[in-house]
C-alpha positions in Angstrom: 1.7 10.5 -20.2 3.5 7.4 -19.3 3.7 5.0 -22.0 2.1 1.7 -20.8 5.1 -0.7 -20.2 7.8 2.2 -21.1 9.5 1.8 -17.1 10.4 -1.3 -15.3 10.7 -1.9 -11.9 14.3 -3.4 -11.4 15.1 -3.6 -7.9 13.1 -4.4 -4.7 13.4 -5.4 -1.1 12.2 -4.8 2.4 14.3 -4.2 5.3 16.5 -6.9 6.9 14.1 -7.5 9.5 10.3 -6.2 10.2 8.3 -6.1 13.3 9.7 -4.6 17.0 12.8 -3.2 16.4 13.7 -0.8 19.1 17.7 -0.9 18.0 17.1 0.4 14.3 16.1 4.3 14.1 13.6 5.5 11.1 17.0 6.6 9.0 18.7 3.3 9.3 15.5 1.5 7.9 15.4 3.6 5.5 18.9 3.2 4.3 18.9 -0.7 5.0 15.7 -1.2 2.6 17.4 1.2 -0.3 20.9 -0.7 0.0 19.0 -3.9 0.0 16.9 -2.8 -3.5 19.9 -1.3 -4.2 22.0 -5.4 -3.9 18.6 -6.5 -5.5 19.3 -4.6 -8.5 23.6 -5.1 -9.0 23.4 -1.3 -8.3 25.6 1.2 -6.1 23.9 4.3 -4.9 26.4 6.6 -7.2 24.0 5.2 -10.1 21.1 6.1 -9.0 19.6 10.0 -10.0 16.1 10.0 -8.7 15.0 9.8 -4.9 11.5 9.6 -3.6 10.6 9.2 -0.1 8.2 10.7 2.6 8.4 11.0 6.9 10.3 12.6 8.8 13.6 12.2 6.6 12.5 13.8 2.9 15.1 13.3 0.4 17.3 15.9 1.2 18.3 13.7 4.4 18.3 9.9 2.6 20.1 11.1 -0.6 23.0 12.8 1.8 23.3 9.9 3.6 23.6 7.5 1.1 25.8 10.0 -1.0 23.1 9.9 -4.0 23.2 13.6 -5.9 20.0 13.3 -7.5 18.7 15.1 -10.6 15.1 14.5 -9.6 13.3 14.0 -6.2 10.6 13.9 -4.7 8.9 14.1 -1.4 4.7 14.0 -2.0 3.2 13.5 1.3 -0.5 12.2 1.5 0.1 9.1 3.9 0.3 5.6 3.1 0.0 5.9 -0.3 2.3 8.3 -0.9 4.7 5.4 -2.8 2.0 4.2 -5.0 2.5 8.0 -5.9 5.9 8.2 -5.7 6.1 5.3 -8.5 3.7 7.0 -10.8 5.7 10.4 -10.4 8.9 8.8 -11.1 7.6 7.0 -14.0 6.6 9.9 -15.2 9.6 12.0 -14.2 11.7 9.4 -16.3 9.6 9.2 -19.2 10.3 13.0 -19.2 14.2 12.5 -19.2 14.7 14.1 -15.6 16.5 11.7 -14.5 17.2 7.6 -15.5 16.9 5.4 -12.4 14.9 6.3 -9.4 15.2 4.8 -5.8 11.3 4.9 -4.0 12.3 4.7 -0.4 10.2 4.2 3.0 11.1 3.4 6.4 9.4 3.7 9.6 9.8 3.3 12.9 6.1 3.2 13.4 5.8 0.9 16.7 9.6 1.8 18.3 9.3 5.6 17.6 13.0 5.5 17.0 14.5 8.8 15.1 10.3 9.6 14.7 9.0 12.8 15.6 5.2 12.0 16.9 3.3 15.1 15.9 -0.7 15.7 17.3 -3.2 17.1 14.9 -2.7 21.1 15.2 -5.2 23.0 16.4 -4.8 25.7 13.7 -6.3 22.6 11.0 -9.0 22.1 9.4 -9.4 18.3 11.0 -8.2 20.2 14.3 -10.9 22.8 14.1 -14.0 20.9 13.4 -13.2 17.4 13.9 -11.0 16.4 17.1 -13.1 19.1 19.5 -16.0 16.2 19.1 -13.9 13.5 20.8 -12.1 11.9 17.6 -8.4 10.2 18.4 -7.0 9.2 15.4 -7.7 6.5 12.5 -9.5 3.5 14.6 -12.4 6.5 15.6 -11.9 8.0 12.5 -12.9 5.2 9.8 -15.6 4.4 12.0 -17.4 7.3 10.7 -18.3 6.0 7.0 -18.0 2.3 7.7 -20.9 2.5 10.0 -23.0 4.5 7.3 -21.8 2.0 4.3 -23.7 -1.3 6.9 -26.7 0.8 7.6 -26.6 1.7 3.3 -26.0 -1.8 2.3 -26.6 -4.7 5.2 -22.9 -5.8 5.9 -22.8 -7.8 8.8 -20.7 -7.7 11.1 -19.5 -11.8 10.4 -18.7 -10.3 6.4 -16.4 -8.0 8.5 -14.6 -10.2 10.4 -13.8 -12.5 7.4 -11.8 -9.6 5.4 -9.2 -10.4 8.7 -10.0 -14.3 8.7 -9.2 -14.5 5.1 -5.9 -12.2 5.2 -4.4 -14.2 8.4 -5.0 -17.6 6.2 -2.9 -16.0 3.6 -0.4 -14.2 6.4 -0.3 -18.5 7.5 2.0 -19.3 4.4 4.1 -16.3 5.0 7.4 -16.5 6.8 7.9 -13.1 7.5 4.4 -12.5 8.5 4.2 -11.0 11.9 0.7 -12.9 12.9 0.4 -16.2 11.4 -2.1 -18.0 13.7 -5.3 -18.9 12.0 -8.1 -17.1 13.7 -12.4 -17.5 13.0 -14.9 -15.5 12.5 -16.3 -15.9 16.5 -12.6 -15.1 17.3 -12.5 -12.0 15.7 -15.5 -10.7 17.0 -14.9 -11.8 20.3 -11.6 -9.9 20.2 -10.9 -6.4 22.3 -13.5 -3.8 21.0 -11.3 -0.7 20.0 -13.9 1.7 18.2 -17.4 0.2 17.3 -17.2 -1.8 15.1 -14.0 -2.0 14.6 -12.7 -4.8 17.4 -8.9 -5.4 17.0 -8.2 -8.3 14.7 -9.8 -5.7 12.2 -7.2 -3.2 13.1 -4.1 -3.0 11.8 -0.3 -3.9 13.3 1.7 -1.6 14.6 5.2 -2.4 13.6 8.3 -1.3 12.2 10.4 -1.7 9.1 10.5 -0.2 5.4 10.9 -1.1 1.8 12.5 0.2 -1.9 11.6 0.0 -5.7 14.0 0.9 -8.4 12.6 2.1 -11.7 14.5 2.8 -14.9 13.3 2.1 -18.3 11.9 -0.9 -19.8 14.6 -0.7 -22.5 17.3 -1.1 -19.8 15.4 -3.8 -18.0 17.3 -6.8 -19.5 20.6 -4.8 -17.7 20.1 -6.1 -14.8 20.0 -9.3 -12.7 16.4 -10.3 -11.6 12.8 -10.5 -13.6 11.5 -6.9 -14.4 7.8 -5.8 -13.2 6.8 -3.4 -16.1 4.7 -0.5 -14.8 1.5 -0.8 -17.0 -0.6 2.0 -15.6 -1.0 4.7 -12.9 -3.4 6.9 -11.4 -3.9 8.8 -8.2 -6.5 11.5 -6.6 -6.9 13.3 -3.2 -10.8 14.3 -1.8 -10.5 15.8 1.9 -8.5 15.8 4.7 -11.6 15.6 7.0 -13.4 12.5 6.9 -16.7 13.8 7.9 -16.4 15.8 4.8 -16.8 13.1 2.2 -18.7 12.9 -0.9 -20.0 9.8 0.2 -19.4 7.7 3.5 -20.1 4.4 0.9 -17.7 5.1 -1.7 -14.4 7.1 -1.8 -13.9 9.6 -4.7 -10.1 9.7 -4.9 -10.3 5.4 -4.8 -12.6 5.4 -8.0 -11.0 8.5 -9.8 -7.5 7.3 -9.2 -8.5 3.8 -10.1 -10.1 4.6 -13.5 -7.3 6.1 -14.4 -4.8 3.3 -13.7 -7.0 0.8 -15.2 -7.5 2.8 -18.7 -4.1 4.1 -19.0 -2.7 0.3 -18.9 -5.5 -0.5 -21.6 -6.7 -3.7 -19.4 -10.4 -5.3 -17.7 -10.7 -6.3 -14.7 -11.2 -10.2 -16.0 -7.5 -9.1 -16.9 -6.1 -8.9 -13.1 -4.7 -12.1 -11.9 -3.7 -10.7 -8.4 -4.8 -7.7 -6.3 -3.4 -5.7 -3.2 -5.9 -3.4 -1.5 -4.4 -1.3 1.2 -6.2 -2.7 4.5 -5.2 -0.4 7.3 -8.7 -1.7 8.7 -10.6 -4.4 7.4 -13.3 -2.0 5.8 -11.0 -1.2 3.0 -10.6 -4.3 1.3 -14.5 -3.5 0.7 -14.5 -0.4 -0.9 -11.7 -1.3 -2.8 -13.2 -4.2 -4.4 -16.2 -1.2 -5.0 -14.7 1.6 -6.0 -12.4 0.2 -8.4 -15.0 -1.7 -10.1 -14.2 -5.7 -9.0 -18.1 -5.9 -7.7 -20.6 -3.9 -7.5 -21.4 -1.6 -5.0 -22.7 -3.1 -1.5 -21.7 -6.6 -2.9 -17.8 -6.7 -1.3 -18.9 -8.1 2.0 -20.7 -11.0 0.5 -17.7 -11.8 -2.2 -15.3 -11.9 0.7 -17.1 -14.2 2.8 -17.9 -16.4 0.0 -14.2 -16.7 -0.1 -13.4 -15.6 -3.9 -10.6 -13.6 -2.4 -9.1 -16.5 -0.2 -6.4 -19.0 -0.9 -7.7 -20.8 -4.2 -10.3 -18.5 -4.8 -11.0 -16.5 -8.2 -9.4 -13.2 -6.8 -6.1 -13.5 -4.8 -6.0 -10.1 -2.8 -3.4 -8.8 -0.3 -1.9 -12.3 -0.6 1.2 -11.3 1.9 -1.4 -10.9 4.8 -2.2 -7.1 4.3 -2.0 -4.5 6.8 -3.9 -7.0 9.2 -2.0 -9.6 9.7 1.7 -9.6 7.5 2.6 -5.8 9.1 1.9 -2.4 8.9 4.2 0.3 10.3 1.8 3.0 9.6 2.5 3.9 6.2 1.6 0.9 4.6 1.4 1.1 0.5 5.2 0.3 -0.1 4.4 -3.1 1.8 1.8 -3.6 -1.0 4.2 -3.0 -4.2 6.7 -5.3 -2.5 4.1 -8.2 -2.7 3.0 -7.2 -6.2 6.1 -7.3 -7.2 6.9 -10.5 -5.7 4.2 -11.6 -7.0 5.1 -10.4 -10.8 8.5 -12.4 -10.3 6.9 -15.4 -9.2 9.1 -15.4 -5.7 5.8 -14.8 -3.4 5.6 -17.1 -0.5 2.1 -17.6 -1.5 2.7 -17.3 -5.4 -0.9 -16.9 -7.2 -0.3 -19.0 -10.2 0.4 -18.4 -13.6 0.2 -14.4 -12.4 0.9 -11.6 -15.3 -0.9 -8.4 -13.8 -1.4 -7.2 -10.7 -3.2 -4.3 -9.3 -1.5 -2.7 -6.4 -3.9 -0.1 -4.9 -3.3 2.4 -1.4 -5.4 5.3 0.7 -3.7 7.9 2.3 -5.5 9.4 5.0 -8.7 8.6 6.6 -9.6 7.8 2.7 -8.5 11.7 1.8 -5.7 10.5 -0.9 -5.1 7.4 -3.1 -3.1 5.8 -5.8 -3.1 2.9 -8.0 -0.2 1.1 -9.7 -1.0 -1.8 -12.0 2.2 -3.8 -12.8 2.5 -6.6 -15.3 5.7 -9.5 -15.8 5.1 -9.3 -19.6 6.0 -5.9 -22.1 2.8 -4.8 -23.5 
């Protein structure tokens, strides 16, 4: 097992640009958000030995384009929170001594569909089997299925909703590179187009394009290289099913609590610990059983912290402090979006910089809540 503060994260950046662009195929994100970590870092891509990245380029195609031979790679596959994965694999795959310096890589051409192969659920799979013959057509009917059982379970209103997108578009306001930046209200919200009940669109995500990189070597190394290291504290990850209607339980996600547990005990911290917190938000839902299932509130109690604004600029528990999924962008895989603002936020270069910041809990779903993983970073060595 990791060592808790043995790897550093050393290099990080997003793509040049994010949002519509038609001109940039899935590849050439890719490779513009590795060469920028890559700047970020004083680093050529002849030192790096480790390649993780998921789509339709694996790392066969990214590390021969970039001319990286790798020692190590890795292509794990569960959706958007495959890098939250990625991380904790190449953590581990360091620790190990399988290779020294590791590029996480992801780039998407989610809105453009340049260089993207679009590929329908197959009939021959489970969720093509038994789940889209009853009228199912993708995520926004999807993760209507346990949010509608978690209001009947616990009362949240509809106006608790709405304010997990109000709350992330006041954050997405201080943002520069935030793709909606408009304040918006609670009547706004629910007055917006209805895309799957109850999910109207301000509580969907953005459809965009762009992509991001990490580079992780060893905390020993850290002091090699140009910018503030973000020391990887702890790690965890889980899968449940790939059918939603086949949950444990529509109110809680298995693979959110196991994968969190595990993160939280392997960095040795409480949760009165966590200064800032990013909670995948593909749909405004999530945020909730985040706060849940990792153990910030109790359960059916998410809705009302939101709304009572602990989570909002100057309020006890900064989360998804970029904009999230909602509001800053979200090309479809969304998790590397959320290490980039943790690790911003660990540097103290975050347009809206929590204060005084040490640890930060960076937490992703894959799936229609079928995968997740949990990184918790930290600015200071334990």
């Amino acid at each position: 097992m990791m060592k808790s503060g043995s790897i550093a994260i050393v290099g990080a950046a997003e793509t040049t640009e994010l949002g519509k662009l038609p001109h940039i195929s899935e590849l050439q994100l890719q490779a513009d958000a590795s060469l920028n970590a890559l700047k970020d870092a004083g680093l050529k891509p002849t030192d790096i030995d480790g390649v993780a990245t998921t789509g339709v380029h694996q790392p066969t195609v990214l590390a021969h384009y970039l001319g990286i031979t790798p020692t190590w790679v890795d292509g794990t596959t569960v959706g958007g929170c495959s890098f939250m994965i990625h991380v904790r694999h190449a953590a581990a795959a360091i620790e190990a001594g399988y290779c020294k310096t590791v590029l996480v890589v992801h780039g998407e051409s989610g809105r453009s569909g340049v260089g993207l192969a679009r590929v329908p659920v197959s009939p021959y799979s489970l969720a093509g089997q038994f789940e889209s013959p009853f009228g199912t057509a993708g995520p926004p009917t999807l993760f209507t299925i346990p949010v509608l059982r978690y209001m009947k379970t616990y009362g949240l209103t509809h106006e608790q909703l709405a304010m997990v997108a109000v709350v992330q578009r006041e954050w997405a306001a201080m943002n520069p590179r935030a793709s909606m930046r408009e304040p918006i209200t609670v009547e706004e919200v629910l007055n917006s187009k209805m895309i799957a009940y109850p999910f109207r669109v301000r509580q969907c995500c953005l459809v965009t394009d762009g992509g991001g990189a990490l580079i992780l070597t060893t905390a020993d190394r850290a002091a090699d290289f140009p910018n503030r290291p973000v020391y990887v504290l702890g790690t965890g990850e889980s899968v449940e099913s790939t059918m939603i209607s086949q949950m444990a339980d529509f109110t809680s996600s298995r693979a959110f609590r196991i994968s969190g547990a595990n993160a939280f005990a392997q960095a040795g911290i409480t949760h009165k610990d966590v200064d800032h917190l990013m909670l995948y938000d593909a749909f405004a839902h999530l945020p909730i059983y985040g706060l849940e299932d990792l153990g910030f509130v109790d359960r059916g109690e998410a809705g009302a912290f939101i709304a009572a604004r602990n989570t909002a600029p100057g309020g006890k528990l900064p989360l998804n402090t970029n904009g999230g999924g909602l509001s800053y962008m979200h090309s479809g895989m969304y998790g590397m979006y959320a290490l980039q603002e943790s690790v911003r936020q660990m540097r103290g270069l975050a347009p809206a910089q929590v204060a005084g910041a040490k640890i930060s809990v960076c937490h992703g779903v894959g799936g229609m809540f079928s995968a997740s993983g949990t990184i918790i970073m930290g600015n200071e060595r334990p």
